[in-house]
N, C-alpha and C positions, 0 to 999 in steps of 0.2 A: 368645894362643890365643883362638880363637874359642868360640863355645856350638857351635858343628857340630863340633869335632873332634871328642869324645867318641864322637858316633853314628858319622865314621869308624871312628874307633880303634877300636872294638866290632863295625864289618863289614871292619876288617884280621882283626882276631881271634879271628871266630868261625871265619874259613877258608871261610864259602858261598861259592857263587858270584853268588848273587845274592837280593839279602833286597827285604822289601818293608817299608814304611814308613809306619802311619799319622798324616796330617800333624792335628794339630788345634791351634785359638787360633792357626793364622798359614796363608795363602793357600800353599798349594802351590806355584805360580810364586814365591813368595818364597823359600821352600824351595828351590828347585830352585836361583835363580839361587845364590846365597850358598853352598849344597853346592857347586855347581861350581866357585865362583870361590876356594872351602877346596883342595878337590881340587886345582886348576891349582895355586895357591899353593906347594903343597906335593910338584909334579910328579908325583902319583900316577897310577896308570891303572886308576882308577875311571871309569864312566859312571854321569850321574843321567839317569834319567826320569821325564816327569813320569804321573800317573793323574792320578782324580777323589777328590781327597781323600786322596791316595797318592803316595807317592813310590817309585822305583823304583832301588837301587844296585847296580849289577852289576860286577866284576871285566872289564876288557877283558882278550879272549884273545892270545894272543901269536902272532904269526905268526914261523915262520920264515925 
């Protein structure tokens, strides 16, 4: 397990649709890539974006 699943685990769990994130002691873009590559890992359908000093996790929607 990674140190990122936990911050998943907790935006599976809360049920938002999309939380926001602030990143501090590590570059956002780092943030960003390593969520993502948690996410793919683990086939979820999560989206990460990045901000300024922010991260941004949203639920992708389901198309029919």
């Amino acid at each position: 397990r990674s140190i990122f699943d936990p911050l998943i685990d907790d935006f599976i769990r809360s049920g938002a649709e999309l939380v926001e994130i602030v990143v501090e002691d590590r570059k956002t873009g780092y943030m960003v890539a390593q969520l993502r590559k948690r996410i793919s890992n683990r086939e979820l359908d999560i989206e990460v974006a990045p901000g300024y000093d922010v991260l941004y996790l949203e639920k992708k929607t389901q198309t029919l």
